[in-house]
Phi, psi and omega in degrees: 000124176308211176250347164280326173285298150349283173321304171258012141275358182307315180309284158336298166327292194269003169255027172256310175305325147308318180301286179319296084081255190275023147269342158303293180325313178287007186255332187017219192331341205271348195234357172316310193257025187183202164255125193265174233187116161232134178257116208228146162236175121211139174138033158314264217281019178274182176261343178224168167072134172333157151267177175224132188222159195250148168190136207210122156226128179248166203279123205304323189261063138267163184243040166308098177263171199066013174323120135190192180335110174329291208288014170236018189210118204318158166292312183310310189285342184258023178241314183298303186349298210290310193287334162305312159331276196317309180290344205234312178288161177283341185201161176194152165215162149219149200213112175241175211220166191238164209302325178309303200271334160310315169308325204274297223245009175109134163314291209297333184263324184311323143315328172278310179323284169353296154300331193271353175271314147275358160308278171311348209233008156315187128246340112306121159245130183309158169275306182225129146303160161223124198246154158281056165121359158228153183263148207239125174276166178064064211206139192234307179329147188273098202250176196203115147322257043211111172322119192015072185309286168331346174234002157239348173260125191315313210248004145325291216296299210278344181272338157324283202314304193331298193306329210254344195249352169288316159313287160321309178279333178285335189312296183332304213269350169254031173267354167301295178289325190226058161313106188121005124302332171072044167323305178343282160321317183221359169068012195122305197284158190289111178230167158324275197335286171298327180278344180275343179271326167316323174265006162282322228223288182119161180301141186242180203303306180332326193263164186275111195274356191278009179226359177254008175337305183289008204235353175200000000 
């Protein structure tokens, strides 16, 4: 390893130790007699396709480094994450929820569902959420909020990854199924591409219809 390379894993070491850092901190007494639980979501905002929500509690002395905000971080690095994850953590769930039910009860409660289901769906349980930037009602457990968590909080970051790369591979399979929308591609979200296809095609089982108004 060169003298640049050293150097900037020294650099990745502390700022992943930062991370940890200040998530203990936003967490202080609540996480002494347990465990944190960092909690993610993805898909709010696409036109199609689940939402996903993430819940990862890793192991207080593991040393998973490039952990952060999923969407900063190349597919490549966040498909080693996910497998480094899988293998490492004490527990994980991902809970995606579906475009129907998104429709029926609101993005935003289709999302506490989500959470509240990977939550339930652990197989350890934690002591404290650490959530990104909401608090999940109907949650008895002791939660800590954090303002773009996922790119300051350790196990935020890695329930990022989870969600995301679980979402991202279901898209891939349903482009598969409902070819010429270009899932693949754009995961769900509004791009020219998709939306010029909606209006072509007309809406597959996938899309949310409570978000494609504009579009048929």
């Amino acid at each position: 390893m060169t003298e640049k390379q050293l150097m900037k894993l020294e650099e990745e070491k502390k700022r992943v130790a930062e991370m940890r850092r200040f998530e203990l901190e936003a967490v202080g007494d609540l996480a002494r007699s347990g465990l944190i639980c960092g909690i993610d979501e993805a898909g709010r905002g696409p036109l199609a396709g689940p939402v996903a929500a993430g819940a990862v509690i890793l192991p207080p002395d593991h040393d998973i480094l490039y952990l952060n905000d999923s969407k900063k971080l190349s597919p490549k690095k966040r498909d080693m994450l996910y497998d480094q994850i899988r293998e490492e953590a004490l527990a994980w769930k991902v809970v995606m929820v579906s475009p129907e039910r998104i429709d029926q009860i609101n993005i935003l409660q289709a999302t506490y569902e989500a959470m509240r289901l990977a939550v339930a769906g652990l197989k350890v349980s934690p002591s404290v959420l650490v959530n990104d930037a909401v608090t999940i009602p109907g949650i008895d457990l002791p939660q800590v909020p954090v303002i773009k968590g996922d790119a300051r909080c350790i196990s935020i970051a890695a329930a990022s990854i989870m969600a995301k790369v679980t979402r991202d591979r279901y898209m891939e399979e349903l482009d598969k199924k409902y070819p010429g929308y270009g899932f693949a591609k754009h995961k769900g979200y509004g791009t020219r591409q998709h939306t010029d296809a909606i209006r072509e095609l007309g809406p597959c089982p996938e899309h949310r219809r409570t978000f494609i108004g504009h579009f048929i």
